[in-house]
N, C-alpha and C positions, 0 to 999 in steps of 0.2 A: 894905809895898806894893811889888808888882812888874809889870811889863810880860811880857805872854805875844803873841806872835804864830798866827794858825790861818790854813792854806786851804782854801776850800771850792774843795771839786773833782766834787760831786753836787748837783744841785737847780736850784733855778732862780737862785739865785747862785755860780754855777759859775762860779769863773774870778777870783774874786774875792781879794784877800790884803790881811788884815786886818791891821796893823802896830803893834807897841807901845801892844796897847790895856790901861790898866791896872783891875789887880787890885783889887776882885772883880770878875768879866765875867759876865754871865749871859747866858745863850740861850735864847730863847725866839718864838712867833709876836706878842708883843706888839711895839706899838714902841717900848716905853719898856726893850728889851734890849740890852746891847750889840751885842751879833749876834743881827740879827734871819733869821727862815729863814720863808719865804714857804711854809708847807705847812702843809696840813689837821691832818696827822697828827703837828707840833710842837704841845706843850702851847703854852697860853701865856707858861709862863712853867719850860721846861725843864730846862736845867741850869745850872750855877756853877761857875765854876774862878777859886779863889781860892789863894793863896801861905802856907806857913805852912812858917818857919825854910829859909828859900830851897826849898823842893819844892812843887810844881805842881800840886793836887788838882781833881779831877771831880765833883763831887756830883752825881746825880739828883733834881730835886727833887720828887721822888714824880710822874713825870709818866705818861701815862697808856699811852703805846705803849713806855718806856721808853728807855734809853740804852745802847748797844755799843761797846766799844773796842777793838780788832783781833778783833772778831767775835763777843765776848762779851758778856753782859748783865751790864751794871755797877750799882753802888746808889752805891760812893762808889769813886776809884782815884787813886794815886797815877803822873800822865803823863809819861813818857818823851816824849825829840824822836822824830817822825816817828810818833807813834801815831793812829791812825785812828780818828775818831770816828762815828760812824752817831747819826743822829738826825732820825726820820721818815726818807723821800726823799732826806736830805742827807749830806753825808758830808764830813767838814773832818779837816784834817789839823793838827796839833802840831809849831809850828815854820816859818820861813821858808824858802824857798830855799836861801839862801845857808848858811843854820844848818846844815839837811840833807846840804847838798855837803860840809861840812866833818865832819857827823855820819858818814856815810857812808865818808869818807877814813880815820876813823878807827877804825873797825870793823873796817874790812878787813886794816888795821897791825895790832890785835890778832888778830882771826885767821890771821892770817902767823904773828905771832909767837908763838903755841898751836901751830901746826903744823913749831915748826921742834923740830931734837931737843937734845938735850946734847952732840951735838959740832958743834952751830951750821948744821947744814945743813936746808933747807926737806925735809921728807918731804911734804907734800902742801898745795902752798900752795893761797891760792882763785883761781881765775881770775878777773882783771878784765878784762873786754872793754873793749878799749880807743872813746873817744869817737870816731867818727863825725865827729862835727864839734863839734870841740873849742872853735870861737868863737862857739857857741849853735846854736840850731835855725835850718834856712834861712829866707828871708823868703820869704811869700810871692807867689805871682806878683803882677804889675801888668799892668793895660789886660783886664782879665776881662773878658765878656759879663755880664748879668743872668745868663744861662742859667748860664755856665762857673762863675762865681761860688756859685752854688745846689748845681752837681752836685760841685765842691769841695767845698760845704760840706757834704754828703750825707754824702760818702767820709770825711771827718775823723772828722762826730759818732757814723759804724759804728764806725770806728777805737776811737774814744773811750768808746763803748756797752760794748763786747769787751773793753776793759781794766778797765774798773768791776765787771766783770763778774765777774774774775778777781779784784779787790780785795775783790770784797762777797764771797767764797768765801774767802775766807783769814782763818786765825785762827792764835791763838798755838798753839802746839805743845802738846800736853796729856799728861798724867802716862802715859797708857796710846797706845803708837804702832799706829796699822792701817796697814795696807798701801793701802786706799780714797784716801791723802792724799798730795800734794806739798808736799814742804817744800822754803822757797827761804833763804837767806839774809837776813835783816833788809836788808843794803845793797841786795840786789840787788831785795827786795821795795820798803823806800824810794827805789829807782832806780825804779822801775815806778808809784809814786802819783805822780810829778811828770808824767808823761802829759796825764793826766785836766785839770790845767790848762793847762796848756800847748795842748793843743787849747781847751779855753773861751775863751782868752784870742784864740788864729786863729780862730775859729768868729765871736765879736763882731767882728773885723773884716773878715772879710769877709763880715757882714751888711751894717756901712755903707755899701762900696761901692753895694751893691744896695738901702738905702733912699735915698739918696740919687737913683738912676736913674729911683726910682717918684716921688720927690716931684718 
């Protein structure tokens, strides 16, 4: 038995990080799931991800809209960090934060190190854009209106719409390549779902401001 961490970064528990919940986890609309997802179009009783000889399995459990994992219809799969899950409305992600920055870091080292040659020099590294703001995301404003408050949180949850947008579009690469598709890097894809919470997380706070004003 093991511990798996998920975030829900789609649905109406968007924003949510779920920590060290252990194995076997089910998901489903009941509440007797470990993770439960407040949507029509989750069975009751969804899926499973249980642990066997340290790897990290998905099971469908025959549910009725079924289950996608980086954009494909799954029955049973074996989860990678940072793999995205679709189920109903909702959409959770494989892995914590912190797991993914370092998942992330490491991806990129081996891609370096594919791209360098046999007399040691890089022919085409990947480029990392470097952090913006490398002591986390800014905070945001204080002393809002109800009003400022609102149209912040308008501009955020567009922001936020627009990049799910692009997540719910993206799938693994497949045996036969068209020209129709953009393909991104796994890091730089995993760099792009931290978004989607990150906004959830600003979006509940600055509702309180503004319930608070009404009560």
């Amino acid at each position: 038995m093991g511990s798996v961490t998920f975030q829900i970064i789609d649905g109406l528990e968007a924003g949510r990080v779920l920590r060290d919940l252990e194995t076997p986890v089910t998901i489903g609309r009941e509440e007797d799931n470990d993770i439960r997802l407040n949507d029509e179009r989750v069975s009751r009783f969804h899926a499973k991800i249980q642990q066997d000889g340290g790897k990290i399995i998905l099971t469908d459990l025959e549910s009725t809209n079924g289950t996608r994992v980086n954009g494909h219809p799954v029955r049973m799969r074996l989860l990678t960090l940072g793999d995205q899950i679709h189920i109903g409305r909702c959409a959770l992600v494989y892995g914590s934060p912190e797991e993914l920055n370092a998942h992330i870091a490491d991806q990129l080292a081996d891609l370096n190190e594919l791209a360098t040659d046999t007399q040691g020099e890089v022919v085409d590294p990947v480029p990392l854009f470097p952090d913006a703001y490398p002591s986390g995301p800014p905070a945001l404003p204080e002393g809002l209106t109800a009003t400022q408050a609102v149209e912040l949180s308008n501009l955020l949850d567009y922001v936020r719409t627009e990049v799910l947008a692009a997540l719910y579009h993206c799938t693994e690469p497949a045996a036969r390549e068209t020209p129709e598709f953009v393909q991104l890097t796994r890091p730089s894809w995993q760099r792009l779902q931290k978004l989607p919470l990150l906004l959830a997380q600003q979006l509940a706070q600055l509702a309180d401001p503004v319930d608070n004003e009404q009560n």
